[in-house]
GULUMDO-514648 format. One line per field, with one value per residue (C-alpha): residue number from 1; residue in one letter; z, y, x. Coordinates in Angstrom, 1 decimal, decimal comma. Each point is the difference from the previous one (the first is absolute). Layout:
REM GULUMDO-514648
num: [NUM ...]
residu: [A ...]
z: [Z ...]
y: [Y ...]
x: [X ...]
//
This chain:
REM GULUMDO-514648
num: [1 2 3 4 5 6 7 8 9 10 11 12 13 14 15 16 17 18 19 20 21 22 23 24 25 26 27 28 29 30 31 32 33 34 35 36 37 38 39 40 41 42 43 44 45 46 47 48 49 50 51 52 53 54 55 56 57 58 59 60 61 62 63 64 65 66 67 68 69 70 71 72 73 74 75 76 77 78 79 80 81 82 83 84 85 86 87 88 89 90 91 92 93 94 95 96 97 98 99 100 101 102 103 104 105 106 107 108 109 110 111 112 113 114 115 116 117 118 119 120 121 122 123 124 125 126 127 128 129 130 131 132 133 134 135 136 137 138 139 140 141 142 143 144 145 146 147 148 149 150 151 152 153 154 155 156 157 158 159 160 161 162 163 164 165 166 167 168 169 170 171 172 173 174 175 176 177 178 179 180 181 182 183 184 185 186 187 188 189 190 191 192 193 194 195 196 197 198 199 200 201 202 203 204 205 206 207 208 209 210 211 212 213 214 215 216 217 218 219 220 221 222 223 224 225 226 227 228 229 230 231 232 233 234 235 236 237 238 239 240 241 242 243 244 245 246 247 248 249 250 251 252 253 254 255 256 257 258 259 260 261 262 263 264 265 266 267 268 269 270 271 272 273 274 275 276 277 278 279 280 281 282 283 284 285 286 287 288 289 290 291 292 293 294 295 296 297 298 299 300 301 302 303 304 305 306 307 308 309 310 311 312 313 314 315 316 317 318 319 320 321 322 323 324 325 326 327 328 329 330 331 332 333 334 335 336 337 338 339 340 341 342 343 344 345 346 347 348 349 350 351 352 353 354 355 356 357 358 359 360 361 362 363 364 365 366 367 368 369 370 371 372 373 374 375 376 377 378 379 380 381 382 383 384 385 386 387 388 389 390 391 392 393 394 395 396 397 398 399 400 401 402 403 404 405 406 407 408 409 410 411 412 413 414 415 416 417 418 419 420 421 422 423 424 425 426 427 428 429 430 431 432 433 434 435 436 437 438 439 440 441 442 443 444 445 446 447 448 449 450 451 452 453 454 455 456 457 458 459 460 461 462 463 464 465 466 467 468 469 470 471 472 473 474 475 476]
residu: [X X X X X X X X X X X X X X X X X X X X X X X X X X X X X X X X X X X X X X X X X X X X X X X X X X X X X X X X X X X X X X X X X X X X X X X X X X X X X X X X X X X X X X X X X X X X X X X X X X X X X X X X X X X X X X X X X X X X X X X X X X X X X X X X X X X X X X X X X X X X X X X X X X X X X X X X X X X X X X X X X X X X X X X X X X X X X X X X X X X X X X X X X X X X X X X X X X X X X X X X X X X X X X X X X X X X X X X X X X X X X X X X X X X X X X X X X X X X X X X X X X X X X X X X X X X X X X X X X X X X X X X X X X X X X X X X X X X X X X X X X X X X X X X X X X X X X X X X X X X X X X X X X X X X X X X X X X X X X X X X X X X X X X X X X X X X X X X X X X X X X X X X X X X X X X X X X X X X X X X X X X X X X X X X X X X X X X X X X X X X X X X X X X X X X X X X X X X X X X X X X X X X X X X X X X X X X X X X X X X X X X X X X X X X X X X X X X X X X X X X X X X X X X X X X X X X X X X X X X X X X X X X X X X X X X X X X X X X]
z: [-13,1 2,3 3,0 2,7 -2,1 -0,1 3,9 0,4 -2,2 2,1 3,3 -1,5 -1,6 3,2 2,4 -1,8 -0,4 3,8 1,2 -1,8 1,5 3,6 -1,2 -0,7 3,2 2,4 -1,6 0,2 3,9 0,5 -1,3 2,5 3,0 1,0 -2,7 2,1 0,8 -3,3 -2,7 0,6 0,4 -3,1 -2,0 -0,8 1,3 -1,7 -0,6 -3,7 0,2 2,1 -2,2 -3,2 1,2 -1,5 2,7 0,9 -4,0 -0,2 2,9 -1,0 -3,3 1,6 3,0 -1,4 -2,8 3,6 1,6 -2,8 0,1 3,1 -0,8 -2,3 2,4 2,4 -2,5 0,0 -3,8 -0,4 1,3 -0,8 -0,8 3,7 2,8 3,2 2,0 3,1 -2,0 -2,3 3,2 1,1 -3,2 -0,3 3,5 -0,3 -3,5 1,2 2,8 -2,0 -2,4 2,8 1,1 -3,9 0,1 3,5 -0,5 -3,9 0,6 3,4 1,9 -1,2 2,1 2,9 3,5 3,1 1,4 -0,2 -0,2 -3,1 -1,9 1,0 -0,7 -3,6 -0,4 1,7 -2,3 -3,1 0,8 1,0 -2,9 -2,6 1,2 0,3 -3,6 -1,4 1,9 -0,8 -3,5 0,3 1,9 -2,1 -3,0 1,8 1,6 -3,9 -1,0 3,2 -1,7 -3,3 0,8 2,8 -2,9 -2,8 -1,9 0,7 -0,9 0,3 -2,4 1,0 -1,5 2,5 -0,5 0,3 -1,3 2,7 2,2 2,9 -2,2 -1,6 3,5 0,9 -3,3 1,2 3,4 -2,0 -2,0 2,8 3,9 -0,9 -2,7 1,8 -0,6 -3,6 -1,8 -3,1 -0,7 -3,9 -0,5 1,1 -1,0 0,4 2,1 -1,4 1,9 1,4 -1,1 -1,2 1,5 -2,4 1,5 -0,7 -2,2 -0,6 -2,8 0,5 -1,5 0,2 1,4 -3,5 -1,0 2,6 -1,9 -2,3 2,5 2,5 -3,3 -0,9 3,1 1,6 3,0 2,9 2,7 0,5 2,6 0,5 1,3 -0,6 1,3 1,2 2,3 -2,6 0,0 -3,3 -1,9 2,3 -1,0 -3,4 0,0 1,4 -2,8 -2,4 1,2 1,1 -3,6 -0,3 2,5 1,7 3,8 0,9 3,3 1,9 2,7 3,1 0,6 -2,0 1,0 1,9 -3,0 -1,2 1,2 -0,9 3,1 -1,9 0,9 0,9 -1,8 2,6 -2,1 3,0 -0,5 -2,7 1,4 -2,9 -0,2 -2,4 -1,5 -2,8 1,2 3,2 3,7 0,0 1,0 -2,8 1,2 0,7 -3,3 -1,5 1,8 -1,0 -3,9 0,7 1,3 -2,7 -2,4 2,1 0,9 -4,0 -1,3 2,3 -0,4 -3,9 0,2 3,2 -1,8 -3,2 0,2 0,9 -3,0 -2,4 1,4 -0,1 -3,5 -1,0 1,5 -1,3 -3,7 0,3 1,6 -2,4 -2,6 0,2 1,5 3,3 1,3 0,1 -0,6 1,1 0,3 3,6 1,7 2,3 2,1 -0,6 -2,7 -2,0 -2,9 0,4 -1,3 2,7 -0,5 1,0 -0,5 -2,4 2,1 -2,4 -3,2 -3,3 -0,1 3,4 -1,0 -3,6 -1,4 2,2 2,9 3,5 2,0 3,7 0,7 3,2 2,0 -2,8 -3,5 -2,4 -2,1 2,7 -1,7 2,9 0,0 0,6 3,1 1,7 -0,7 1,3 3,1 0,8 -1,6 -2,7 -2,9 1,8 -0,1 -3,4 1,6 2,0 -3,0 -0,4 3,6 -0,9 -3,1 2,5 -1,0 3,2 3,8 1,6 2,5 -1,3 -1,3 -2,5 -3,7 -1,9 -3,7 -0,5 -0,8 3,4 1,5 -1,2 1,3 3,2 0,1 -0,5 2,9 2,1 -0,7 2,5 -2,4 -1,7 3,5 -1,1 -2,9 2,2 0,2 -2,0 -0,3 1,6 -0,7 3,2 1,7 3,7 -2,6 -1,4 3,7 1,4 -2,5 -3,0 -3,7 -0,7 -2,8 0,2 0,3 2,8 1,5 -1,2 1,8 3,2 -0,6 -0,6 3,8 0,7 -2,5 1,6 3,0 -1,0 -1,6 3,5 2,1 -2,7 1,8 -1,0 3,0 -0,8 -3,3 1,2 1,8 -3,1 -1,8 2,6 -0,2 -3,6 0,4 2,2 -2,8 -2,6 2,3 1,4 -3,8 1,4 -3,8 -0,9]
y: [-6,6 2,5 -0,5 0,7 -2,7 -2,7 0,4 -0,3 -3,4 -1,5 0,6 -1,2 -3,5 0,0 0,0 -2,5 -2,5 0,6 -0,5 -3,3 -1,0 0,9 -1,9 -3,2 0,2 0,3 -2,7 -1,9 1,4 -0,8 -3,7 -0,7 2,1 -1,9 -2,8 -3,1 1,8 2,5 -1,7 -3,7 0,3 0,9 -2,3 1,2 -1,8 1,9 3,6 -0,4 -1,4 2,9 2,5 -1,1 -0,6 2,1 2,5 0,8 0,4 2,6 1,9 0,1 1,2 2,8 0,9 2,0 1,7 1,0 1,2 2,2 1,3 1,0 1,5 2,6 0,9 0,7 2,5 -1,7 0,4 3,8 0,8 -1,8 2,2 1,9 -2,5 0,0 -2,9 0,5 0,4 -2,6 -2,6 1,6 -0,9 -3,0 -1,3 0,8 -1,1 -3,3 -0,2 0,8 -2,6 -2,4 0,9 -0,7 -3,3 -1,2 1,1 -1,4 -3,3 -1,2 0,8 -3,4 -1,4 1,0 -2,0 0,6 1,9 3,2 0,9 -2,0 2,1 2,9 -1,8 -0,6 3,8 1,3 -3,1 1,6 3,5 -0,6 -2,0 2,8 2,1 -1,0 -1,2 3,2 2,2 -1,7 0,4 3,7 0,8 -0,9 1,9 3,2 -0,5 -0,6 3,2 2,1 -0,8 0,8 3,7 0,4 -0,9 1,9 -2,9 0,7 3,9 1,9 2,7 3,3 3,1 2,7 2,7 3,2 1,5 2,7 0,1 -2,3 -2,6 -0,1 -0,5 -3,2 -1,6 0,4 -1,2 -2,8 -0,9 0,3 -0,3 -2,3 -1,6 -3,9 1,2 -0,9 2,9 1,2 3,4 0,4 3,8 2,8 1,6 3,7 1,8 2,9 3,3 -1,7 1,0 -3,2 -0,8 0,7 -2,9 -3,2 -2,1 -2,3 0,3 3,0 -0,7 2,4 -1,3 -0,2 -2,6 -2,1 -3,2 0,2 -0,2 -2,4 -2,4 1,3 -0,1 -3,2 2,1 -2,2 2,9 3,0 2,8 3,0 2,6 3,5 3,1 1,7 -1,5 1,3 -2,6 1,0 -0,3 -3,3 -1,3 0,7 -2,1 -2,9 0,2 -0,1 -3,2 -2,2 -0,6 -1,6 -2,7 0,2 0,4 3,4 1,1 3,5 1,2 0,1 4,1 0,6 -3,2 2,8 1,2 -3,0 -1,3 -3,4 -2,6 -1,6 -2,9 0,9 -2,0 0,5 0,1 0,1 3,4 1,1 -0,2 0,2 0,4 -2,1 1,4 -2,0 -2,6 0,1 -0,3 -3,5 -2,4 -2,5 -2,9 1,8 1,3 -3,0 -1,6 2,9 -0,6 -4,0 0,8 2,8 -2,9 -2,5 2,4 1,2 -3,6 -1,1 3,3 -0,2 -3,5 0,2 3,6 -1,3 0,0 3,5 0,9 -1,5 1,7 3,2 -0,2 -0,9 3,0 2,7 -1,8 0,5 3,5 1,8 -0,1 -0,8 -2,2 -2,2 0,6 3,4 0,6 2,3 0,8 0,9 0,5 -2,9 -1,2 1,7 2,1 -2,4 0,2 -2,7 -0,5 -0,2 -2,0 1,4 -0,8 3,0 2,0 3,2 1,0 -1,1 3,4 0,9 2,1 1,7 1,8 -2,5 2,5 -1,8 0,5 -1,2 -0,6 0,9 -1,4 2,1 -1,0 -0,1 -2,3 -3,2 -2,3 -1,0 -3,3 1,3 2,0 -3,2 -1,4 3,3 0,0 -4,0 0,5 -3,0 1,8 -0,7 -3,6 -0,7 1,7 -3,8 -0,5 2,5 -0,9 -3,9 1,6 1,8 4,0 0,2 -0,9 -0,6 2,9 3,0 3,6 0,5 -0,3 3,8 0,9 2,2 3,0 0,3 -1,1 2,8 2,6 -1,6 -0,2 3,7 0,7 -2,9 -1,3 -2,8 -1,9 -1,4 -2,8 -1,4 -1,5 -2,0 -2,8 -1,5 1,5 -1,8 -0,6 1,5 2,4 2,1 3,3 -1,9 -1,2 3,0 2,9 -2,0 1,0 3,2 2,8 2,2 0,5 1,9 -3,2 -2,5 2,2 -0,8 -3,6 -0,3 1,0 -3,1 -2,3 1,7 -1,0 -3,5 -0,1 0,9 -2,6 -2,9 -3,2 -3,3 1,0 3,5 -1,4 -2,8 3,2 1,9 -3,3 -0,1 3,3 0,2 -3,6 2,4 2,5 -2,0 -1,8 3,8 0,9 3,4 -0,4 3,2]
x: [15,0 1,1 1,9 -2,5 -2,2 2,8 0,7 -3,9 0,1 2,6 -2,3 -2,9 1,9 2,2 -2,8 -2,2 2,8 0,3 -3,3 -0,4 3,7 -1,8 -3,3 1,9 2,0 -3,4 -1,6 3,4 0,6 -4,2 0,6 2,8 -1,9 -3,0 -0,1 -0,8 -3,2 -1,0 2,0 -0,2 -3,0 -1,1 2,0 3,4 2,8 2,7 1,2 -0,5 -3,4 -0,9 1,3 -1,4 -3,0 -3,2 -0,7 3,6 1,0 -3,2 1,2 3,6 -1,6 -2,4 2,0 2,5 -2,3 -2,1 3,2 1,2 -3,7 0,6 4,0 -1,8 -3,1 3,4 1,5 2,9 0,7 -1,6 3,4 2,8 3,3 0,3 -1,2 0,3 1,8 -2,2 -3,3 1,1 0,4 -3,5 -1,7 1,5 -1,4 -3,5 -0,6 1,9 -2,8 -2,5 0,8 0,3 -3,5 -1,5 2,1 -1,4 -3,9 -0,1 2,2 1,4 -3,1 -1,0 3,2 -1,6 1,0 -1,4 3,3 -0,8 3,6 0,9 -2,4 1,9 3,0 -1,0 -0,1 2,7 2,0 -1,4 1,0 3,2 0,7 -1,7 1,5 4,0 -0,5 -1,2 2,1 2,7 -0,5 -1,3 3,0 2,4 -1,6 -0,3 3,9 0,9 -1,7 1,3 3,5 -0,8 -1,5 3,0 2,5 -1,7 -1,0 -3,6 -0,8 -3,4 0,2 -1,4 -1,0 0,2 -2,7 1,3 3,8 0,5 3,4 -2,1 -0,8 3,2 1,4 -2,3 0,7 3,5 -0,3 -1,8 2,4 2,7 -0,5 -3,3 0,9 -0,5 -3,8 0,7 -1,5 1,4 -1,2 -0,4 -0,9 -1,9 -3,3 -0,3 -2,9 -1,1 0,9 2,8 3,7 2,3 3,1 2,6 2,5 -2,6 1,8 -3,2 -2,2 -2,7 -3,3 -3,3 -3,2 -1,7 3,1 -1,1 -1,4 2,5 3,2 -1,3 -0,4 3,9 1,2 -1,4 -1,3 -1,7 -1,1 -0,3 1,4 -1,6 2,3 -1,1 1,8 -3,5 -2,7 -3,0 -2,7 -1,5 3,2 0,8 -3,6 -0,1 3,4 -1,4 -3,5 2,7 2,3 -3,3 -0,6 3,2 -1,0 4,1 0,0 0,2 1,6 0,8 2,1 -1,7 0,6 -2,9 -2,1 -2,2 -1,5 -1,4 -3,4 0,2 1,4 2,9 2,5 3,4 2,9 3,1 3,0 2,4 1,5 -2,4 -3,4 -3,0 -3,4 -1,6 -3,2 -0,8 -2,2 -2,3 0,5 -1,3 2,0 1,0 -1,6 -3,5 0,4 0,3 -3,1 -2,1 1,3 -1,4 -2,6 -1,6 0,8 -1,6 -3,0 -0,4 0,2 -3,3 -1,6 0,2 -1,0 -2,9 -1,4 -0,3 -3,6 -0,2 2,4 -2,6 -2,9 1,5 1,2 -3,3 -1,7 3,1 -1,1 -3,9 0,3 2,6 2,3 3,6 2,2 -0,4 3,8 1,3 3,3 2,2 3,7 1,2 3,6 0,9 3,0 3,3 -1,8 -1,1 -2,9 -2,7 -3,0 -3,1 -2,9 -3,7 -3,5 -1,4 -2,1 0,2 -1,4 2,2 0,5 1,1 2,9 -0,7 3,4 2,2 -0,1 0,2 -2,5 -1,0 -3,5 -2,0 -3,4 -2,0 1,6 -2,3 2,6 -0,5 -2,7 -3,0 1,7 3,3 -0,6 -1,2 2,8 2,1 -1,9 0,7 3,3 -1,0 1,8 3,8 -0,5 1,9 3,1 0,5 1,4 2,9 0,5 0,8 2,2 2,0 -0,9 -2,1 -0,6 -3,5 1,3 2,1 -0,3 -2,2 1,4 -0,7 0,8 3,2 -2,3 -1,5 3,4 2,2 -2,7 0,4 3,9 -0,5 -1,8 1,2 3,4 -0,3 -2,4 2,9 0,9 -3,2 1,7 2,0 -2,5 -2,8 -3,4 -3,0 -3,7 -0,4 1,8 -0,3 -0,4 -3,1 -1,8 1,1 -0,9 -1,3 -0,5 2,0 -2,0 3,1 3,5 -0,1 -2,5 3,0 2,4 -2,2 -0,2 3,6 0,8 -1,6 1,6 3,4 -0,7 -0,8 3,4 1,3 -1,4 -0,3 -0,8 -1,8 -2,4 -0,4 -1,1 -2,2 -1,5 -0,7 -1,2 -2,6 -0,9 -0,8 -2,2 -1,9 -0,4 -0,6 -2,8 -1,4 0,1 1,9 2,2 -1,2]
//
């Protein structure tokens, strides 16, 4: 278990011990508050009674399991070695009130009096109490940790990328003048067309060593410190280090050459950009991961009568297979396999050549360009969504043969990786099915631009968008 795991597992045990400390105290500080009118009245004449009876052991049961629901919707544990006091207190506070919120509207509104004001009582007692219990708690984890990264006891082990005099010198300032930021730099990779310092006295690795060290060396992030601004170079850097699935940051000197709208970690004196993961926040990009699952499971489930139909025509028309299969590059580079319905000749692709198909393919089976045109034929891929390879909105997943001609022409394709493909995608309602390379250049803009302004509304948007395509049977 690595350390950023073990400091996760003490949030995640900390704050559920926490939040069934605060439930026992409300139902303890509710007993006391109003119990010659609620309590007494229902039976129970002491504490003890109260507590154990049936509905208070359930909610002391379910509460907490809701509150911790609603700790990971926050985000709270996406991040947990770097964290901000002043967001941590923000955090903290809303999911107490919203926990307060679930409390009052599943269990105490049956407490209701007619004093308005002990209602609101009830809820502000609730959040007060949530949240000095789990703060507490949190708090102290975090102040522990601070101590351990400000002692050295708690290292993040980085592998700069680049070995030219100006990266030497920030792994030295690093390792000196910002060296409470607890980063341990464990070796350089060298940039081709750059000259290497002669004075670096870490380990200097070439970019085709790169699995190999970071299993050697323990390596946890990545730096990205060239000498020269060249975007190409810079990109083809960044295809490279996604399939290692490590966090991958930049100095912000250069942040102008990348499209993509990333967060920016403030490391005091040593301000990075982070650009392996998207723009989201971490707490909408946790809700959009629920619901895809939550969307995928009905859909599967709600659809299922659709799925038998349409493998019972794909059978009587042609011969083959119901599902296609076919490999395609996902998040962070990688491999997946996507599911389809077939809507192609067996023989679609003779020799193993790739080939994209267009409005007038003579491969696509009568049956199949029905189901292009109402987008049927992308239904099966709820499933690689509720396995985790896709999203219901993202850029659309390609095959590494079409993918390298792009990154030829358009280096920028390689930010796409940064999150997971979708079913449906802005590229897809906005240009639609791509019969070239040059065409998937085109739709790419779009997908880039999605990447740019990800938002669980803009995606919403696009959802509704596509419903209208589907529904206008404008697929193809």
């Amino acid at each position: 278990m690595t350390g950023t795991q073990r400091q996760r597992l003490k949030y995640v045990l900390g704050d559920l011990a926490s939040s069934a400390i605060a439930v026992l105290l409300y139902n303890t500080i509710r007993y006391y508050l109003r119990s010659d009118q609620i309590i007494f009245g229902q039976g129970f004449r002491t504490l003890r009674s109260f507590l154990l009876s049936d509905s208070v052991v359930i909610g002391q049961i379910l509460f907490p399991i809701a509150m911790m629901c609603v700790y990971y919707l926050s985000g709270y544990y996406t991040e947990v070695m770097r964290k901000s006091r002043l967001q941590e207190v923000a955090t903290t506070l809303i999911s107490a009130l919203i926990s307060a919120l679930i409390v009052f509207f599943v269990a105490i509104i049956n407490d209701l009096v007619h004093e308005r004001a002990y209602n609101y009582e009830l809820i502000a007692i609730f959040w007060l109490v949530a949240f000095a219990c789990v703060y507490s708690v949190r708090i102290f984890f975090t102040s522990k940790m601070s101590h351990k990264v400000k002692t050295g006891q708690l290292l993040t082990n980085v592998l700069i990328i680049g070995a030219s005099k100006k990266a030497e010198a920030f792994g030295r300032n690093l390792a000196g003048a910002n060296r409470h930021l607890g980063y341990s730099v464990v070796g350089h990779v060298e940039i081709e067309g750059e000259r290497t310092c002669r004075s670096i006295t870490k380990p200097v690795i070439g970019i085709n060593g790169l699995h190999e060290a970071c299993a050697r060396l323990g390596v946890h992030e990545f730096i990205i410190i060239p000498e020269k601004h060249n975007a190409k170079t810079i990109l083809d850097l960044v295809n490279k280090l996604f399939e290692l699935n490590l966090p991958i940051k930049i100095k912000p000197d250069i942040y102008n050459i990348l499209v993509s709208r990333v967060r920016l970690s403030d490391f005091h004196g040593e301000p990075l950009v982070d650009i392996s993961g998207s723009c989201m926040g971490h707490s909408a990009s946790n809700i959009k991961r629920v619901a895809d699952c939550i969307v995928s499971a009905v859909a599967l489930v709600v659809l299922s009568p659709v799925f038998i139909y349409v493998a019972l025509r794909i059978s009587r028309e042609s011969k083959g297979g119901i599902i296609y299969k076919q490999t395609r590059i996902g998040l962070h580079n990688r491999p997946f396999t996507i599911y389809k319905f077939r809507t192609m000749r067996i023989d679609a692709e003779e020799g193993g050549m790739p080939r994209l198909s267009s409005s007038n393919d003579d491969r696509i089976t009568p049956f199949g360009r029905i189901m292009r045109k109402y987008r049927i034929d992308e239904l099966p891929q709820f499933w690689n969504v509720l396995k985790g390879d896709m999203s219901i909105v993202g850029p659309r997943p390609e095959r590494q043969y079409f993918i390298d001609q792009i990154i030829r022409r358009a280096p920028f394709y390689t930010l796409l990786h940064q999150v997971r493909p979708g079913i449906t995608s802005m590229g897809m309602v906005k240009f639609g099915y791509a019969s070239n390379v040059d065409e998937m250049v085109q739709r790419m803009k779009y997908d880039l631009i999605y990447l740019e302004n990800m938002s669980l509304f803009n995606d919403l948007k696009i959802i509704v968008y596509t419903i209208e395509t589907v529904l206008t049977g404008k697929g193809i």
